[in-house]
C-alpha positions as CSV (number, residue, x, y, z in Angstrom):
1,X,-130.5,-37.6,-65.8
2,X,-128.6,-40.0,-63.9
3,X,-128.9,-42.8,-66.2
4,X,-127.9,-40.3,-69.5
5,X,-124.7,-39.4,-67.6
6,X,-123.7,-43.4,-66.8
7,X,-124.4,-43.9,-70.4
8,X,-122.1,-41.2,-71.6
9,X,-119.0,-41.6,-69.3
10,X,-119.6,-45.5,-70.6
11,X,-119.4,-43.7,-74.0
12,X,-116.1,-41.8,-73.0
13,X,-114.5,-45.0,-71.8
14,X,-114.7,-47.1,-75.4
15,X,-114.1,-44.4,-77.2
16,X,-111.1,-43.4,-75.5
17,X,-110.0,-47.3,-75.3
18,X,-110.8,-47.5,-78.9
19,X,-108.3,-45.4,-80.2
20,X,-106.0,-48.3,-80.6
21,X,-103.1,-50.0,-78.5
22,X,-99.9,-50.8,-80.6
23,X,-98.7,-54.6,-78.7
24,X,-95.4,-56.0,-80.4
25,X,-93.9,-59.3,-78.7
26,X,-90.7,-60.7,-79.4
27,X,-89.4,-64.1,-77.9
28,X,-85.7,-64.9,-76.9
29,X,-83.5,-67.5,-76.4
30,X,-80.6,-68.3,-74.6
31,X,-77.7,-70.8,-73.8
32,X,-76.5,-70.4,-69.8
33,X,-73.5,-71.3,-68.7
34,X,-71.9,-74.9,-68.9
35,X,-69.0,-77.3,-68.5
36,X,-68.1,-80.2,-69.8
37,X,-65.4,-81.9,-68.9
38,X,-63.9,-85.7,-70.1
39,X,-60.9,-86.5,-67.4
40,X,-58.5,-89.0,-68.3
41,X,-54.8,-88.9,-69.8
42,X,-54.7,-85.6,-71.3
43,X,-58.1,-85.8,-73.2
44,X,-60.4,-83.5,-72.8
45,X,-63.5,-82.4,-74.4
46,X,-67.2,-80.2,-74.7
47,X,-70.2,-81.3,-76.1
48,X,-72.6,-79.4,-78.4
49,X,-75.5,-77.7,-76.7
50,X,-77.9,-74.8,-78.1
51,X,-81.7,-74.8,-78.3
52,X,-83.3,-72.8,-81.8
53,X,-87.2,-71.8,-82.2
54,X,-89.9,-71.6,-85.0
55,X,-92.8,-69.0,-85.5
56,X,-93.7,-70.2,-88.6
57,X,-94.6,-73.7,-87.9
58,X,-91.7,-75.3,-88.0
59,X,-90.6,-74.4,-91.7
60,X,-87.8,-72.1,-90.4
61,X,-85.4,-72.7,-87.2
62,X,-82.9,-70.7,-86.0
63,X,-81.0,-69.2,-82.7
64,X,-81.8,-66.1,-81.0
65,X,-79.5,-64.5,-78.5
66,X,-80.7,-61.4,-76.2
67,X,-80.4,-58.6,-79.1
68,X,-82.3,-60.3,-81.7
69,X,-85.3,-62.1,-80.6
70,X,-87.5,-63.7,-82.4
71,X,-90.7,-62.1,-83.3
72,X,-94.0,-64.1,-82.6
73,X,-97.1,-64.1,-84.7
74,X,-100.0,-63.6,-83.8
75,X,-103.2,-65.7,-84.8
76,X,-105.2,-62.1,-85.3
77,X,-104.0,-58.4,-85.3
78,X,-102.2,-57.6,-81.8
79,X,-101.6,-53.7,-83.0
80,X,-105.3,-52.3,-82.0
81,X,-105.9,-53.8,-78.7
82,X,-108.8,-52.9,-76.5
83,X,-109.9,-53.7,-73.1
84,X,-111.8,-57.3,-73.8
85,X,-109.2,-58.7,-76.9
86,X,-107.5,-62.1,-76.5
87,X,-104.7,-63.2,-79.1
88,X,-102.5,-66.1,-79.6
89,X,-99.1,-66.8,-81.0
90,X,-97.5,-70.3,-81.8
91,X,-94.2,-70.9,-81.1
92,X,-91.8,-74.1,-80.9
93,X,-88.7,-74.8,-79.4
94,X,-85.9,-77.6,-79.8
95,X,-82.2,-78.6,-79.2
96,X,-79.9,-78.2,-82.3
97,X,-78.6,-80.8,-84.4
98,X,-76.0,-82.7,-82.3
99,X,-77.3,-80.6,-78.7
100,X,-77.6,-82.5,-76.0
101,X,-80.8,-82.6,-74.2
102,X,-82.0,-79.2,-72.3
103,X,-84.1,-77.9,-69.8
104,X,-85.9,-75.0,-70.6
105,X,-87.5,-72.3,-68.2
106,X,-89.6,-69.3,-69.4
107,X,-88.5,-65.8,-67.8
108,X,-90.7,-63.2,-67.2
109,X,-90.5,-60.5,-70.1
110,X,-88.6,-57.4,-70.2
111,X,-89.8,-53.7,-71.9
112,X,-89.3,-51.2,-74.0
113,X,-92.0,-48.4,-76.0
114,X,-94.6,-46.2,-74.9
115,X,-96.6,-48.5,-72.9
116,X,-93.9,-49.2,-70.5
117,X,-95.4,-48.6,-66.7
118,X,-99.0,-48.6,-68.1
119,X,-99.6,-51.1,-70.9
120,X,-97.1,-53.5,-69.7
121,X,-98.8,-53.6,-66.4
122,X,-102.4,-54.3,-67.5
123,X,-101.7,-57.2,-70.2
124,X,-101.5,-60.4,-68.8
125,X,-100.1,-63.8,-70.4
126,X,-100.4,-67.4,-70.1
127,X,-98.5,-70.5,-72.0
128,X,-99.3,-73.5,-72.5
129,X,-96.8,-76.5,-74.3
130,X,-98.2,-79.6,-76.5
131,X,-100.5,-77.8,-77.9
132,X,-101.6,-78.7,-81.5
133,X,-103.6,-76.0,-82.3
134,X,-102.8,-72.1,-80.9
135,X,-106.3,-71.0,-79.9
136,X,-108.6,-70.6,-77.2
137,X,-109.0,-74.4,-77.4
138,X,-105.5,-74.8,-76.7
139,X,-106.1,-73.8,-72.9
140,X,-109.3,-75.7,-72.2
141,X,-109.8,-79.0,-70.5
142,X,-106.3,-79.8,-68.6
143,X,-103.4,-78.5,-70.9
144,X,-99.9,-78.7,-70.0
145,X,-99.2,-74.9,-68.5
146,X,-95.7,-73.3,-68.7
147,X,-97.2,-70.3,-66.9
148,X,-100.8,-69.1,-65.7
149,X,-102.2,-72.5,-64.6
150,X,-103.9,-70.8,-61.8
151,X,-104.8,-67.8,-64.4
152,X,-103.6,-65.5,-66.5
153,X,-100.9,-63.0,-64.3
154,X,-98.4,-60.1,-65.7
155,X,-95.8,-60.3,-68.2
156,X,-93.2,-59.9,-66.3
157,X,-94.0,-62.7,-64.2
158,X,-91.5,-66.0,-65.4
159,X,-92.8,-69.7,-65.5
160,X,-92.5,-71.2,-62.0
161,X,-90.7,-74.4,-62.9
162,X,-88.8,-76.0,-66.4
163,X,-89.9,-78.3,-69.1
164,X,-87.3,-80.7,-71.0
165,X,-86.1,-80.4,-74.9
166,X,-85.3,-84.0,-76.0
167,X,-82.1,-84.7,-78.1
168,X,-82.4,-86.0,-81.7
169,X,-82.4,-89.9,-82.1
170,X,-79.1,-89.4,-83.7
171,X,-76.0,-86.7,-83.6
172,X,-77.5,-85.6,-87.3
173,X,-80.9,-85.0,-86.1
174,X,-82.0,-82.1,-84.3
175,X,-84.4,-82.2,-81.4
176,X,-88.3,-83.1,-81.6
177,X,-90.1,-79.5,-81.8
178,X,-92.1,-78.3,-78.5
179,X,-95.0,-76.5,-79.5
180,X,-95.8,-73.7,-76.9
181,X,-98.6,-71.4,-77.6
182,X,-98.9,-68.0,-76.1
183,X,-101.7,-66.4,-74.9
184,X,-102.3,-62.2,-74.4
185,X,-105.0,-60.6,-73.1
186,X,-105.9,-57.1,-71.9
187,X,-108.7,-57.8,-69.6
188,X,-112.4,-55.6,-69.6
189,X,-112.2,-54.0,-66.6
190,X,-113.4,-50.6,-66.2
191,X,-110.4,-49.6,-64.4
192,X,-108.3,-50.7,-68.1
193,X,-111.4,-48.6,-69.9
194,X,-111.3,-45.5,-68.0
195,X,-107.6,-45.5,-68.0
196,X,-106.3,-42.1,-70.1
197,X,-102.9,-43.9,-69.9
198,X,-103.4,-46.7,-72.1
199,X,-104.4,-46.2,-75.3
200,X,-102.2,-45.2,-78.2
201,X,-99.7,-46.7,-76.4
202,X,-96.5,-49.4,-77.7
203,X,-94.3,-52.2,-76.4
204,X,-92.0,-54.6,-77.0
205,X,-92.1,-57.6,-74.7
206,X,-89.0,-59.5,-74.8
207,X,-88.9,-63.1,-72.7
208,X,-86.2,-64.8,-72.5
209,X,-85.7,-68.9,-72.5
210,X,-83.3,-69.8,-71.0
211,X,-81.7,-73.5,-71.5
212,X,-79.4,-75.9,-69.3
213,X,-78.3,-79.2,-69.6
């Protein structure tokens, strides 16, 4: 008797985990605050400075401010998550044409939908940059970690240090592209199965990069 009712609260838990978990991810980028200043005479002058991003390989580049991020793909469906699924979403990053080199730190995402409180708190994330391939692959052996090296931790938690954005070889060229790949999972844990909270559930996770000179 025993046994049977382990077996059916087990039951319970996928199918009340398999009703489906809605994820949507959006990525966003952003200039901070500078100065430049040329003294001498009565010259003075700015130079150019703006980092732009690519989900679709590098085919299409362009800027994102804080309202209109821009959304990453993912490598398989992220809209019927269950406790146990992993996915993974390319993205690349580079200074304008003309931009002056940047340094670029990863902030820990903001919320909105359904899952707020619940489904944003049991996902977890890690990135990795360099990475030629978005997959699992990408994050064995020794990859170069923007966040997560020491495992994968909550969304909301933002890279711990920068990574540079090289200037084009020339003013007319724009940047060489940083590939970064990101990595979602919502881990198999029987507290994330039993949880009536979690399925059927949205959200919109919004990071922001945020690039100086």
């Amino acid at each position: 008797m025993l046994s049977h009712r382990k077996q059916q609260r087990k039951r319970q838990r996928r199918a009340l985990a398999a009703g489906g978990i809605v994820l949507g991810i959006g990525a966003v980028l952003v200039a901070a605050s500078w100065t430049d200043r040329v003294l001498g005479n009565s010259d003075f002058g700015s130079s150019k400075f703006g980092i732009e991003s690519s989900t679709d390989g590098g085919s299409t580049w362009s800027s994102h401010p804080i309202g209109g991020p821009n959304s990453l793909v993912f490598t398989s469906t992220a809209t019927g998550l269950v406790p146990g699924s992993v996915v993974y979403a390319p993205l690349q990053l580079r200074v304008e044409v003309g931009s002056e080199p940047a340094s670029v730190a990863l902030q820990g995402a903001s919320f909105s939908g359904t899952g707020v409180g619940n489904l944003s708190t049991a996902l977890r994330y890690r990135v990795v940059r360099n990475a030629l391939t978005c997959d699992a692959g990408a994050f064995a052996s020794s990859p170069a970690f923007v966040v997560g090296a020491g495992g994968a931790v909550a969304l909301n938690v933002p890279a711990p240090s920068s990574f540079p954005l090289v200037a084009g070889a020339v003013p007319t060229d724009a940047g060489p592209a940083v590939p970064l790949c990101f990595e979602i999972s919502l881990p198999a844990t029987d507290a994330n199965w039993s949880d009536a909270a979690l399925p059927n559930k949205t959200l919109v996770a919004n990071w922001p990069f945020v690039g100086t000179m």
